[in-house]
N, C-alpha and C positions, 0 to 999 in steps of 0.2 A: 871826139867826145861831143855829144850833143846836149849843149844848156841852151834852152829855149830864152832867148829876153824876157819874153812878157810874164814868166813865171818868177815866181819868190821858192828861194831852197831853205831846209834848218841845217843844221852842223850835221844834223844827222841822216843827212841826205834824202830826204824827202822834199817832193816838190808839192806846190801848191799855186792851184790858178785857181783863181777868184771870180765868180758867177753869180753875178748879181749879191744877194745877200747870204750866197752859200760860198763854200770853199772846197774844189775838186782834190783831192788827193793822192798822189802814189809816191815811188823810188824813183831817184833819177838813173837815168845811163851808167852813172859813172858807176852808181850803187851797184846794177845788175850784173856791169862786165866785172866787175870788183867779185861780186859771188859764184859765177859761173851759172849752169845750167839750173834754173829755178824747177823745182818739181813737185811743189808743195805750198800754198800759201791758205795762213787762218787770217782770218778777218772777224770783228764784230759784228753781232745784230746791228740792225739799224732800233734807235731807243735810243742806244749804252753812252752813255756819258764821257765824254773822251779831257782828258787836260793835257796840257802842253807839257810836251818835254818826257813825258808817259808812254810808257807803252800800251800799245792798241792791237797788235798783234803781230807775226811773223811771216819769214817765210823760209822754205827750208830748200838748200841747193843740195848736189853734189856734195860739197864743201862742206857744209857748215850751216845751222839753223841761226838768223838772225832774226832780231827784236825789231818790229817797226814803233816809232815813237811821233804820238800827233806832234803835228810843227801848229798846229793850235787847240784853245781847248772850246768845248760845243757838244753837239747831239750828232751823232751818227743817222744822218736822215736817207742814205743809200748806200748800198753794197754792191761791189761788180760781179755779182756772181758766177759771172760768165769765168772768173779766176779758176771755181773749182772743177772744172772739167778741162782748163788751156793756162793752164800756169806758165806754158812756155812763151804767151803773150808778154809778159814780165822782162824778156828778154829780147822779144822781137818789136815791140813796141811800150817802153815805157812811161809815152806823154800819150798817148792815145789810145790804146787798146785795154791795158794796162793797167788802167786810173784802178784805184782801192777803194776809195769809200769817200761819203759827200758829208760834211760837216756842217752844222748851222755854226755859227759862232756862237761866243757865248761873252765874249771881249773882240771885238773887233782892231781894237789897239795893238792887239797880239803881233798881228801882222807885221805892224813894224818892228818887231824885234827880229823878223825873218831876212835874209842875206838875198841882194839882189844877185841874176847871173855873173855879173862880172866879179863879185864878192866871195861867192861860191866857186868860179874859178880859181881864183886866188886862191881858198884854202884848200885846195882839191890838190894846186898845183904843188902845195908847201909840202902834202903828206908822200 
């Protein structure tokens, strides 16, 4: 399983690296191998107003259609569009290819409520 260090996760397994005064977003690893074959992902305009703990959009496997939920709240200031035509990026690369959408913040403070990697292992390993 790949949990990057320098990234911060939520409970709900989204990751988040921090770029200057923006925040990059997507699913970790664990999320993707957890769903199976991704074939399908919605994302917000960039405008839409996103808050923590919220959902912002989906994406839909094989499996099962799951909820994505911001791990902070802000302005949706980019979208990867490059999703809707290679969804399977999602599962071939989910720290780099992959990223979801770009956040301004809107509380910066948020952050600290987000789970370091070794933290995020931990509850990964519990479930």
């Amino acid at each position: 399983m790949n949990t990057p260090k320098e990234l911060r996760y939520s409970e709900e397994h989204e990751w988040v690296r921090v770029e200057g005064d923006k925040v990059r977003v997507g699913i970790t690893d664990f999320a993707q191998s957890e769903l199976g074959d991704i074939v399908f992902v919605e994302l917000p305009e960039v405008g839409t107003e996103v808050t923590a703990n919220e959902p912002f959009g989906s994406v839909e496997s094989v499996k099962t259609v799951s909820e994505l939920y911001a791990p902070i709240s802000g302005k949706v200031v980019e979208v990867n569009e490059e999703l809707n035509d290679n969804p399977e990026f999602v599962n071939e690369s989910p720290y780099e290819k992959a990223w979801m959408i770009i956040i301004e913040p809107s509380d910066v403070s948020e952050l600290d409520n987000l789970l370091t990697a070794e933290q995020y292992e931990a509850m990964i390993n519990e479930e």
